[in-house]
DOMARTI-824727 format. One record per residue (C-alpha): x, y, z; residue in one letter; residue number from 1. Coordinates in steps of 0.001 Angstrom, whole numbers, plus 524288, in hexadecimal, padded with zeros to 5 digits. Example, Ala and Ser with C-alpha at 12.3 -4.5 7.8 and 13.67 -1.06 7.14 Angstrom:
BEGIN
((8300C; 7EE6C; 81E78); 'A'; 1);
((83566; 7FBDC; 81BE4); 'S'; 2);
//
This chain:
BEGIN
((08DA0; 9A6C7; 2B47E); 'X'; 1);
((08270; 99F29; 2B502); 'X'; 2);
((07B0A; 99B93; 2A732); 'X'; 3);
((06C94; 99FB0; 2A619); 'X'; 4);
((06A6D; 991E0; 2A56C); 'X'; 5);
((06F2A; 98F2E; 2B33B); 'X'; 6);
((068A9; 99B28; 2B71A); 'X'; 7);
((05B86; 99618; 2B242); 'X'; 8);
((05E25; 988EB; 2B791); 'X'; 9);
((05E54; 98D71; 2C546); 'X'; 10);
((053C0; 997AA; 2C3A4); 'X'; 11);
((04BFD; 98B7B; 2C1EB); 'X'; 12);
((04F1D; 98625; 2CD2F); 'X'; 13);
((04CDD; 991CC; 2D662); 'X'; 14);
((03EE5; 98CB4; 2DFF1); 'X'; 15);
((03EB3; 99922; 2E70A); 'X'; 16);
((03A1B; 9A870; 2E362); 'X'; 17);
((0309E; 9A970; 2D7C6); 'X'; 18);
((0328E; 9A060; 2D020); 'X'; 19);
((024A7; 99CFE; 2CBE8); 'X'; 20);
((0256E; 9A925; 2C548); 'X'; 21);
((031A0; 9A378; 2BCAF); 'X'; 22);
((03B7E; 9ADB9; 2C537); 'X'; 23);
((047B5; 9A93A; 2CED4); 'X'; 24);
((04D8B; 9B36B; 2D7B6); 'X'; 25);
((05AF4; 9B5D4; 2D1B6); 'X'; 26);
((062DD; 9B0CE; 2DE87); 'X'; 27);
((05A7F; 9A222; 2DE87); 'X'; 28);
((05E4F; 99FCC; 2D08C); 'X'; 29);
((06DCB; 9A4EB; 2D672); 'X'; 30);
((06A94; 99973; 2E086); 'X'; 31);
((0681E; 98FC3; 2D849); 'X'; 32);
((07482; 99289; 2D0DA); 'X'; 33);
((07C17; 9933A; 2DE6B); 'X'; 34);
((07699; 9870B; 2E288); 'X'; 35);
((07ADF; 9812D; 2D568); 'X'; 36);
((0880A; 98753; 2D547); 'X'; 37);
((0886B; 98FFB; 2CB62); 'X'; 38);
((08412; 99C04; 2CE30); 'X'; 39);
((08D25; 9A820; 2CF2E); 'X'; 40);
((08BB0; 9B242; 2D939); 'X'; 41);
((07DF8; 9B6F7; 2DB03); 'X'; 42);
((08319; 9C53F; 2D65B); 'X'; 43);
((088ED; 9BE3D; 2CB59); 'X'; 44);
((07DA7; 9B754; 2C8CE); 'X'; 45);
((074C4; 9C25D; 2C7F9); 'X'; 46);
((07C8B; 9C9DE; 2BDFF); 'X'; 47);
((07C02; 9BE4C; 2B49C); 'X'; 48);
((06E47; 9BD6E; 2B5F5); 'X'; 49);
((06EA8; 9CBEF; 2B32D); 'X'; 50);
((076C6; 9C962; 2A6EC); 'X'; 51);
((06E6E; 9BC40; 2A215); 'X'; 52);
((06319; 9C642; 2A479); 'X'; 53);
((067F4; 9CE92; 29C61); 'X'; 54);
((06A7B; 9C69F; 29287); 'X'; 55);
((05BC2; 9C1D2; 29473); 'X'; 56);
((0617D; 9B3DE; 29644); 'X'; 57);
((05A42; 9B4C1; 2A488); 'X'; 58);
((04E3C; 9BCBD; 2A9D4); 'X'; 59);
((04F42; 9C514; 2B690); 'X'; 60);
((04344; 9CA27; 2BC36); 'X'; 61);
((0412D; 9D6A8; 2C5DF); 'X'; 62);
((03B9D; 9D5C1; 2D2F9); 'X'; 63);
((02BD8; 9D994; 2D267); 'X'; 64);
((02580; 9D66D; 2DF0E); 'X'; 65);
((03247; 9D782; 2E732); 'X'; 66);
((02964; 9D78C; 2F4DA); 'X'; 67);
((026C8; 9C931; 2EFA2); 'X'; 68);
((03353; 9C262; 2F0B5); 'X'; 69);
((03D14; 9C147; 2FB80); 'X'; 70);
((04648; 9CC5A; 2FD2F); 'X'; 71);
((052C8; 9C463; 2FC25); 'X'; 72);
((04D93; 9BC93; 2F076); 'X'; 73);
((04ECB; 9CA35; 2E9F1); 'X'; 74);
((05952; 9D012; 2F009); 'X'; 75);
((06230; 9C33B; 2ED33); 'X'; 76);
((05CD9; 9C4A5; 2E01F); 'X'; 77);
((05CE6; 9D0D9; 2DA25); 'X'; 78);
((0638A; 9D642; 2CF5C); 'X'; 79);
((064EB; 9E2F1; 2C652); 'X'; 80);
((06859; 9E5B9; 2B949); 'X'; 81);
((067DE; 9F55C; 2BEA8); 'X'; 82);
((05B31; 9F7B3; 2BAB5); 'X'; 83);
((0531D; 9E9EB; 2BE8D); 'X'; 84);
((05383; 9E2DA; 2CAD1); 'X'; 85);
((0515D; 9D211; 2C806); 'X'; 86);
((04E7C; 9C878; 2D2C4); 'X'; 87);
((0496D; 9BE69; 2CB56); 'X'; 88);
((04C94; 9B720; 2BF11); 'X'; 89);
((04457; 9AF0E; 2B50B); 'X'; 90);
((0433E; 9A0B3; 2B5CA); 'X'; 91);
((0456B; 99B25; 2A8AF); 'X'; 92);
((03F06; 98D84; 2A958); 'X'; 93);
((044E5; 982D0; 2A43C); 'X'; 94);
((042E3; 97FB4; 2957B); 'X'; 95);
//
């Protein structure tokens, strides 16, 4: 598994999506990872960040202006927790 740290690490990195806003689609910070070499699956990945969200360790945001954003960005990116969909998650910047 990958440590919030790393996690937050490459959500900093991430240049495309909305990121002026201080969000990263889900799969760019899994790219960054992948890039890097350590990133799990991107089903495995999502179900930590489920789990770190849960344990409010990281931040997951819902989708509200879908029509803005490309299709795939979402579709690559989505995940539930049954009752919420996330695309994005919240860029912690560096202290």
């Amino acid at each position: 598994p990958c440590s919030r740290e790393k996690i937050q690490r490459a959500a900093r990195q991430v240049t495309k999506g909305p990121v002026g806003v201080g969000l990263a689609f889900i799969h760019h910070v899994w790219e960054i990872l992948k890039m890097n070499g350590e990133a799990p699956s991107l089903d495995e990945f999502k179900h930590q960040l489920l789990e770190l969200s849960r344990q409010n360790q990281v931040h997951l945001e819902r989708i509200e202006a879908p029509y803005a954003f490309d299709p795939k960005d979402i579709q690559e990116s989505q995940i539930s927790d049954g009752q919420t969909a996330f695309a994005f998650m919240r860029i912690e910047r560096a202290a």
